[in-house]
Backbone as a chain_set.jsonl record, in Angstrom:
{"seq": "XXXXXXXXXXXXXXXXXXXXXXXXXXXXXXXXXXXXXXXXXXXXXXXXXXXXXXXXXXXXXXXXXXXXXXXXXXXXXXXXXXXXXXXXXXXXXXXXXXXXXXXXXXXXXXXXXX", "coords": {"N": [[12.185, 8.623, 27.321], [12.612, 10.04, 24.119], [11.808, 13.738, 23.119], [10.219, 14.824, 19.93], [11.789, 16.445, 18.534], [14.336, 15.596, 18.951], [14.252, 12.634, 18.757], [13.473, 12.539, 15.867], [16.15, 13.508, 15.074], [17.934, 11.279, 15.985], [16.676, 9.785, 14.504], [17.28, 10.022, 12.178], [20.019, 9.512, 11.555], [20.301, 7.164, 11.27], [21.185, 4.716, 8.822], [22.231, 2.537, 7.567], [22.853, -0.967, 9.499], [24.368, -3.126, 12.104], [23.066, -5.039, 12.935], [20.966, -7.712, 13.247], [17.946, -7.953, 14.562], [15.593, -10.23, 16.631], [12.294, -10.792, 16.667], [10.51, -11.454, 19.493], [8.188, -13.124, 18.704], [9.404, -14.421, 16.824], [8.455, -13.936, 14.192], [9.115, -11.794, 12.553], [12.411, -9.731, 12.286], [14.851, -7.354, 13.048], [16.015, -3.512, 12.396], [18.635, -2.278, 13.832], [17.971, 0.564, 13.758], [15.448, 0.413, 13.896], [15.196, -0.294, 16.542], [16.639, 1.483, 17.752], [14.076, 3.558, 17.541], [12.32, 2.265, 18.839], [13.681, 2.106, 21.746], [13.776, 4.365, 22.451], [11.225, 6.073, 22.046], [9.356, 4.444, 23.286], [8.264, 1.802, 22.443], [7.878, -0.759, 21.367], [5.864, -1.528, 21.262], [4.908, -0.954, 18.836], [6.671, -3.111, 16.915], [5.295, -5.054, 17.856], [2.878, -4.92, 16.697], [3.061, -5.115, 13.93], [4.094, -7.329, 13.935], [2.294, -8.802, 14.907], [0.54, -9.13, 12.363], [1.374, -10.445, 10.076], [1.924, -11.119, 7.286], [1.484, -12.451, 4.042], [3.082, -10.905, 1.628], [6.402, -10.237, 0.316], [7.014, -7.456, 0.29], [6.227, -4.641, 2.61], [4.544, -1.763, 3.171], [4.141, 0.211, 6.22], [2.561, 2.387, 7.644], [2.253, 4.702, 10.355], [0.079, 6.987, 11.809], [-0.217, 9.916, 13.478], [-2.545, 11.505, 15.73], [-3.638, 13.975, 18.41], [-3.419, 12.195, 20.084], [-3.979, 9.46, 18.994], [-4.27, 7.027, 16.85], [-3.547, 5.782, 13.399], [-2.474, 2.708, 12.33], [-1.594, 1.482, 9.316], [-0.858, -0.851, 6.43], [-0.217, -1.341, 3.702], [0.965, -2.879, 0.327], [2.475, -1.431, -1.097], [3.303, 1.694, -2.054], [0.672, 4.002, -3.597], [-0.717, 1.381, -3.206], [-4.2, -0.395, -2.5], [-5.148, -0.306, 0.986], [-4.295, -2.898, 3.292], [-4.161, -3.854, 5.522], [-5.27, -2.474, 8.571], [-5.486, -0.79, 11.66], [-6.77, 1.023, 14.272], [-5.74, 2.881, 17.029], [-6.231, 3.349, 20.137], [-5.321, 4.956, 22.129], [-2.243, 6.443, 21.875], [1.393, 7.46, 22.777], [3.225, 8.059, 21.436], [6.005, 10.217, 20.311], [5.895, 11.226, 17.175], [4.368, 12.591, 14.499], [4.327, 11.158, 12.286], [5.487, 8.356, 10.822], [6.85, 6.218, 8.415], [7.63, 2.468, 7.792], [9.122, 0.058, 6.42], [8.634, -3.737, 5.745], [10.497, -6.058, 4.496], [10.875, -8.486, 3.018], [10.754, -9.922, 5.501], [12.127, -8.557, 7.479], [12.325, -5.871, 9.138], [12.528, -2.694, 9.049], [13.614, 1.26, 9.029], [13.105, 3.539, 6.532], [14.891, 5.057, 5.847], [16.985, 3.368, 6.161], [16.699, 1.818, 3.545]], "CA": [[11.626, 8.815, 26.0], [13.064, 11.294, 23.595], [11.259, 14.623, 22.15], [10.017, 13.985, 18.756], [13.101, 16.936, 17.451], [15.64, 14.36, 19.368], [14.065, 11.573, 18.304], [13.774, 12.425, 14.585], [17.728, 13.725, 15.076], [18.52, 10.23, 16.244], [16.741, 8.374, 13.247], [18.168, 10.522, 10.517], [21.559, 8.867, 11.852], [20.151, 5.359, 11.232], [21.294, 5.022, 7.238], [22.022, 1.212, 8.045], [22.053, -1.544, 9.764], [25.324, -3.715, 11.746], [22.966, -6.529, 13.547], [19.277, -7.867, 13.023], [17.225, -8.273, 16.331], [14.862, -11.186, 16.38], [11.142, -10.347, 17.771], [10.047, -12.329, 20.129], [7.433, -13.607, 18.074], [9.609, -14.567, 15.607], [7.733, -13.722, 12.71], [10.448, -10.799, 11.872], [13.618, -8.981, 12.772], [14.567, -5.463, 13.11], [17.324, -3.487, 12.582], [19.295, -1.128, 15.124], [17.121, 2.295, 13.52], [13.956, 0.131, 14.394], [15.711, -0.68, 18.416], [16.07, 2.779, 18.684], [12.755, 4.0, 17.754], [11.332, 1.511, 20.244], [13.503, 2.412, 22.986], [13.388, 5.684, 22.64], [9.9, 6.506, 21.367], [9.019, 3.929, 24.094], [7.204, 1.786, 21.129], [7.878, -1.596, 21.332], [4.018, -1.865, 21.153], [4.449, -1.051, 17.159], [6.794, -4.009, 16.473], [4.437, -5.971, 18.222], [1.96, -4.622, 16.373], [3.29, -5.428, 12.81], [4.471, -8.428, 14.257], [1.076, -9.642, 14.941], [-0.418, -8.678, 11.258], [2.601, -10.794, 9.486], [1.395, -11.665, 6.262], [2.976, -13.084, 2.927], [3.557, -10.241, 1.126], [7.595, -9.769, 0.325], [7.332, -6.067, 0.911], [5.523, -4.277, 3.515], [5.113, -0.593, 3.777], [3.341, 0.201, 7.177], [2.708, 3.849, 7.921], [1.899, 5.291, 11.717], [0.323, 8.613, 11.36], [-0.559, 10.067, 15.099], [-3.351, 12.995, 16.088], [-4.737, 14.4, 19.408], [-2.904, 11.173, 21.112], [-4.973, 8.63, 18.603], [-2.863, 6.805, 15.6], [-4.255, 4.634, 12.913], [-1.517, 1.846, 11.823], [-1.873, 0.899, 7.941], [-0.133, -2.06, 5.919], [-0.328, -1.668, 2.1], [2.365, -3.666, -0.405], [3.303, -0.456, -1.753], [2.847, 3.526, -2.538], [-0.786, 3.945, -3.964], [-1.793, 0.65, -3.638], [-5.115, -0.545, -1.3], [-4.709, -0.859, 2.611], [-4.648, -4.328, 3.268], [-4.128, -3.918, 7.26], [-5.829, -1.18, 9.242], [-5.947, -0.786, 13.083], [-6.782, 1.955, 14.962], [-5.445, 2.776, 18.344], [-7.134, 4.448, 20.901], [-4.387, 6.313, 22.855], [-0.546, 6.781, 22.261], [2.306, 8.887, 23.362], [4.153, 8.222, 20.195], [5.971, 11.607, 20.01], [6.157, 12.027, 15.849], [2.738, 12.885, 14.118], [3.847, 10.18, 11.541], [6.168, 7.252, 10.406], [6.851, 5.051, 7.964], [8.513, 1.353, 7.996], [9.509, -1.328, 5.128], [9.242, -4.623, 6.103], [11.261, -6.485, 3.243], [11.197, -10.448, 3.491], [10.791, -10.422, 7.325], [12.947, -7.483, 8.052], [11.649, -4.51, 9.477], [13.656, -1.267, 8.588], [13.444, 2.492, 8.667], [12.786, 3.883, 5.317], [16.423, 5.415, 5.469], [17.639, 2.308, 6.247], [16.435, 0.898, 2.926]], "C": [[12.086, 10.164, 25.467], [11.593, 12.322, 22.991], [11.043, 14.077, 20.38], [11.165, 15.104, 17.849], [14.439, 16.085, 18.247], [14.932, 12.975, 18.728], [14.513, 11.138, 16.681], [15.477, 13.087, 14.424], [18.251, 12.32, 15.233], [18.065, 9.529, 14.869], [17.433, 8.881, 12.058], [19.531, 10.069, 10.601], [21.285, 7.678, 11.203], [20.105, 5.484, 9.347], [21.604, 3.371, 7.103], [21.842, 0.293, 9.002], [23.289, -2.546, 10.4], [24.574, -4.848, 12.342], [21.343, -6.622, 13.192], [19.254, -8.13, 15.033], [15.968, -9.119, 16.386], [13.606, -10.527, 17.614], [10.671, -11.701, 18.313], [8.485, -13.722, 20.011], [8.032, -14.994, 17.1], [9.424, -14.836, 14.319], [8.41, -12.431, 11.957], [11.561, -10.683, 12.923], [13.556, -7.82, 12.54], [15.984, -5.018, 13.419], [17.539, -2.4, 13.497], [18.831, 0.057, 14.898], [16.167, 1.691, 14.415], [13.949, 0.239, 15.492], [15.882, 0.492, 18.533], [15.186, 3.709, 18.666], [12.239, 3.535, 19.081], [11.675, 1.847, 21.618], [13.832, 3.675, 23.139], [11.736, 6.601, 22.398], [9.006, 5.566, 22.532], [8.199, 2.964, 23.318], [7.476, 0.611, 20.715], [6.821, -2.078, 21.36], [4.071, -1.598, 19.627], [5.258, -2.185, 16.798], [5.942, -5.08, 16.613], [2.861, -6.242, 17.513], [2.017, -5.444, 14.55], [3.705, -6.652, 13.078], [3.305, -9.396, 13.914], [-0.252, -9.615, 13.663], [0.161, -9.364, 9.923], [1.338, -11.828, 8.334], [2.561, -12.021, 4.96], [2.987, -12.186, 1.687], [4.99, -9.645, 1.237], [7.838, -8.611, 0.863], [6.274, -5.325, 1.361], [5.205, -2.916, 3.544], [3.964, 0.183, 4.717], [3.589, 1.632, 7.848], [1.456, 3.631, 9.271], [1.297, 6.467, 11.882], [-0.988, 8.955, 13.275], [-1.349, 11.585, 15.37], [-4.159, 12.875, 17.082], [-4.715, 13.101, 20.015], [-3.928, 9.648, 20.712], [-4.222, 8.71, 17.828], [-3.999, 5.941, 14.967], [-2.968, 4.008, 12.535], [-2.09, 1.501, 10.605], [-0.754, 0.087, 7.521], [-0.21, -1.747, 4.168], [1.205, -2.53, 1.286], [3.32, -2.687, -1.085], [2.359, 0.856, -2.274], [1.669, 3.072, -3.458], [-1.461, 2.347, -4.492], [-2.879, 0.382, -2.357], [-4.525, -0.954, -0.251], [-5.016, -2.099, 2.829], [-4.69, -4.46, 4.451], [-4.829, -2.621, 7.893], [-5.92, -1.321, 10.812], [-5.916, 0.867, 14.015], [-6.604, 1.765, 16.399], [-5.842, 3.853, 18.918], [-6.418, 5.878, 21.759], [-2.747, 5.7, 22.312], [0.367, 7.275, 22.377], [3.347, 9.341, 22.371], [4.551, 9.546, 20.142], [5.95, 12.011, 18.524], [4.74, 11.905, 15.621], [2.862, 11.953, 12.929], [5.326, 9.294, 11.254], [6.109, 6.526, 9.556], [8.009, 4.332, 7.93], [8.766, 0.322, 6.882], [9.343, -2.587, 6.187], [9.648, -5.733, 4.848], [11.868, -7.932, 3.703], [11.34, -10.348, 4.998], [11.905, -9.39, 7.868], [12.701, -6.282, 8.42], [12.772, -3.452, 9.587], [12.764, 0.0, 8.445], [13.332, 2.512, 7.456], [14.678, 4.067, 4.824], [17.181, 4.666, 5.729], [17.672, 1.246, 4.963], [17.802, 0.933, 1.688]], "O": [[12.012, 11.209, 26.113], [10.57, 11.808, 22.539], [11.629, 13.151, 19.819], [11.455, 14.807, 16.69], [15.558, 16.213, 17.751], [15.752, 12.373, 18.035], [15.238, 10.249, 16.235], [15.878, 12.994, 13.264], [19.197, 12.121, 14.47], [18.839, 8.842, 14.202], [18.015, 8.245, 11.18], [20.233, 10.278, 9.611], [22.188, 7.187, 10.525], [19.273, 6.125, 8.705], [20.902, 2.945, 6.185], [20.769, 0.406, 9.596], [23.698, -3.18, 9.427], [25.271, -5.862, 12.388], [20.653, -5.642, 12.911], [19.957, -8.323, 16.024], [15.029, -8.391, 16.064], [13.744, -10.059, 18.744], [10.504, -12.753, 17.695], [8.038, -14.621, 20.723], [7.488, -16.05, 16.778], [9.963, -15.63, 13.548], [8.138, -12.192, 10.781], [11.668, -11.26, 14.005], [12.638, -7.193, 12.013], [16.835, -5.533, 14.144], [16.617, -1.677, 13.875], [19.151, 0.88, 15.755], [15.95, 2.179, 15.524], [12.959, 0.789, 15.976], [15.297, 0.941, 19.518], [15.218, 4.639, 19.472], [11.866, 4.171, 20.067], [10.862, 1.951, 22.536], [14.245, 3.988, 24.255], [11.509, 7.767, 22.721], [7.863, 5.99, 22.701], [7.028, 3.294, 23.503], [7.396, 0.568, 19.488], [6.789, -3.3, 21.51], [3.111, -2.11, 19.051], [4.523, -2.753, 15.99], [5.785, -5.939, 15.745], [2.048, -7.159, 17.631], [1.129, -6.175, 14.112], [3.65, -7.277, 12.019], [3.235, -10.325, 13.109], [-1.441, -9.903, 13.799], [-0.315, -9.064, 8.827], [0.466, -12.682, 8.494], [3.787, -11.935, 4.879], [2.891, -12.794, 0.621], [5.133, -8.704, 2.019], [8.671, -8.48, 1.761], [5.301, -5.261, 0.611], [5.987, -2.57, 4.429], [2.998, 0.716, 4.169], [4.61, 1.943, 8.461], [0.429, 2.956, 9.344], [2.146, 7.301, 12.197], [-1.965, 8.427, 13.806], [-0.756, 12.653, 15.212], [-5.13, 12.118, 17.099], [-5.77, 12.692, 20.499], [-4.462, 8.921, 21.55], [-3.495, 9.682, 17.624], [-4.995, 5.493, 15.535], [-2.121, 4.883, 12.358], [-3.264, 1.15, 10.727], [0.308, 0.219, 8.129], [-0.286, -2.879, 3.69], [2.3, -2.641, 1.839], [4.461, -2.887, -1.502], [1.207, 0.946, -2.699], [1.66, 1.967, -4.001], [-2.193, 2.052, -5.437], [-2.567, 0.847, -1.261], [-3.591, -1.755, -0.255], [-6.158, -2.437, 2.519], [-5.419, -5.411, 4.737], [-4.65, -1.634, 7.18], [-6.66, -2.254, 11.124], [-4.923, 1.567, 14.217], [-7.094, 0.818, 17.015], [-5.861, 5.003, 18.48], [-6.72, 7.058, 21.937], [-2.35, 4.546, 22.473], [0.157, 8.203, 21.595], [4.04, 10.358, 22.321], [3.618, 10.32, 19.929], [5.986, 13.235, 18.4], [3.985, 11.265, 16.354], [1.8, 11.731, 12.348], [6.33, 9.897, 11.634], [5.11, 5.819, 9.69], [9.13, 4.837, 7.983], [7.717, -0.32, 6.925], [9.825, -2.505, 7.317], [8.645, -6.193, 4.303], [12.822, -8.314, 4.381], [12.319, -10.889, 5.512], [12.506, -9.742, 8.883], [13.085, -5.497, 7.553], [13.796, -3.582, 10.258], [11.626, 0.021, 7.975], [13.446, 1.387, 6.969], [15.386, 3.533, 3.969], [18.343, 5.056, 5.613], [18.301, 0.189, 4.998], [17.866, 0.067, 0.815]]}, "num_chains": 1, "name": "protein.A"}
């Protein structure tokens, strides 16, 4: 698992996108920024997470925000509108203190991937 100043060095690389990656759910995909959050951030517990919250809203934007090793996960359709998903998690090692993700018609992407 990377540091969260290697980590966020590795995603600021991720600007696209050359393969999708099907979740095992298959209720989305995810592109090669998202695969190396997960296996670097160790965090294949957040696709799984948005995976399992898959609703029918076109666009997704699902912010991570992490304190004192406790995160809440949120879902809204977009910048200031109501949270439509909420889950709080009790412990995780996530190293950044926050994140956000698009998911855009079943595609889960970095922000700087959009």
């Amino acid at each position: 698992m990377l540091d969260a100043i290697k980590l966020q060095a590795g995603l600021n690389q991720c600007i696209g996108t050359t393969q999708y990656f099907i979740h095992w759910t298959k209720t989305l995909k995810y592109t090669d920024g998202i695969k190396f959050l997960a296996d670097n951030a160790g965090a294949y517990w957040l696709i799984d997470a948005i995976a399992s919250y898959q609703r029918k809203e076109p666009f997704q934007l699902w912010e991570l925000k992490v304190n004192d090793s406790k995160a809440v996960l949120t879902m809204k359709e977009d910048t200031n509108e109501p949270v439509l998903v909420k889950q709080e998690i009790t412990y995780t090692d996530f190293p950044l203190d926050e994140i956000t993700l698009y998911l855009i018609d079943g595609i889960l992407l970095l922000t700087s991937e959009y």
